[in-house]
C-alpha positions as CSV (number, residue, x, y, z in Angstrom):
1,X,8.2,1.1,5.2
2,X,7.4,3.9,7.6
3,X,4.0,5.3,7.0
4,X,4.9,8.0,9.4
5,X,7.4,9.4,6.8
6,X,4.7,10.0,4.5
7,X,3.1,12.5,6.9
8,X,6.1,15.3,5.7
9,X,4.5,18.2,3.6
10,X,6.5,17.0,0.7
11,X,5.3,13.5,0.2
12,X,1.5,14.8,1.1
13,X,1.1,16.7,-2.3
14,X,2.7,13.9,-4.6
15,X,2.7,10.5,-2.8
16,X,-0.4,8.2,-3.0
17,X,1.0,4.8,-1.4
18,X,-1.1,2.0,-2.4
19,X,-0.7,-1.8,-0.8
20,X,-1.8,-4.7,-2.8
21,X,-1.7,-8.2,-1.1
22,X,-3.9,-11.2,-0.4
23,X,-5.8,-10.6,2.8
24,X,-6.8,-14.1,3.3
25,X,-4.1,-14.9,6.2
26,X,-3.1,-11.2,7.0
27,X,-6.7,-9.7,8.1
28,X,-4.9,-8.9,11.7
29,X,-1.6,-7.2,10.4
30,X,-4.0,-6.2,7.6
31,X,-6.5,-3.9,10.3
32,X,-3.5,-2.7,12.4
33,X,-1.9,-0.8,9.1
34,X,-5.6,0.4,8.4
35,X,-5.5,1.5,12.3
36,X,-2.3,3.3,11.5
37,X,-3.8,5.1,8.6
38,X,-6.2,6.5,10.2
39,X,-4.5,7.2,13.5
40,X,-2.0,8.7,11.2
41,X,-4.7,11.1,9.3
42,X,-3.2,9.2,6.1
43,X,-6.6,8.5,4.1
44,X,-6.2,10.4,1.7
45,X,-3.2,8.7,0.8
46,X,-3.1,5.7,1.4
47,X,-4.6,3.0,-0.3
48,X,-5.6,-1.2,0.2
49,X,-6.5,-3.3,-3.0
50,X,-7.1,-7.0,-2.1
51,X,-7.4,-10.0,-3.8
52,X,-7.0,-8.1,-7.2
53,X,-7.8,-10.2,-10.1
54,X,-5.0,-10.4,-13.2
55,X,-6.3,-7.1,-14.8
56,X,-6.6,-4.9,-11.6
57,X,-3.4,-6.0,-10.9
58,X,-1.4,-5.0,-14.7
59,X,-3.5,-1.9,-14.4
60,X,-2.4,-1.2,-11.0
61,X,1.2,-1.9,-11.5
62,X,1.3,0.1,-14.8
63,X,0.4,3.6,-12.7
64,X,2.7,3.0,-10.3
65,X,6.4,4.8,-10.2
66,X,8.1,2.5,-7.4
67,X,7.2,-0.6,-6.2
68,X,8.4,-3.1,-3.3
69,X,7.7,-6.4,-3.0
70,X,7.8,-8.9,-0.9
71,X,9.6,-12.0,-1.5
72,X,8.0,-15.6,-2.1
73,X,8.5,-16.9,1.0
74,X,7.2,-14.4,3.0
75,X,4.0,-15.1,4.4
76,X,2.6,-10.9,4.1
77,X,2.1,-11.1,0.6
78,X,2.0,-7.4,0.6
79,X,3.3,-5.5,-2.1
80,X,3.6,-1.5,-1.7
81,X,3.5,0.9,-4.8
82,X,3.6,4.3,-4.6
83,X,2.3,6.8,-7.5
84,X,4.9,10.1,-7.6
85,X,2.9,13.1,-9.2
């Protein structure tokens, strides 16, 4: 995914992209994306939840209106959800 995509007018008004992951092994890759982010001027949309527990998560994943996730044997754990308004 290419956060510098969601710099376009059109995705600023209805896009909130939020990443969900463990950051127990990532906290490297983890800060670089938050680097991004910022360097990016993407705050305001862009969102980490970590370590989310069962309930955080279903609520979470219930809001959202497109989802990737990474597969099982990849060691990112870092799923990406975006909310469409």
């Amino acid at each position: 995914m290419n956060l510098r995509t969601f710099r376009k007018p059109e995705y600023r008004s209805k896009t909130k992209l939020i990443l969900i992951g463990n950051d127990e092994k990532n906290r490297d890759y983890i800060e670089q994306l938050k680097n991004l982010v910022e360097e990016l001027n993407l705050n305001d949309l862009v969102q980490f939840k970590f370590n989310l527990n069962s309930e955080e998560l279903k609520t979470t994943l219930q809001q959202a209106t497109t989802g990737l996730h990474t597969t099982e044997n990849d060691d990112f754990k870092i799923g990406s959800f975006c909310q469409f308004e």
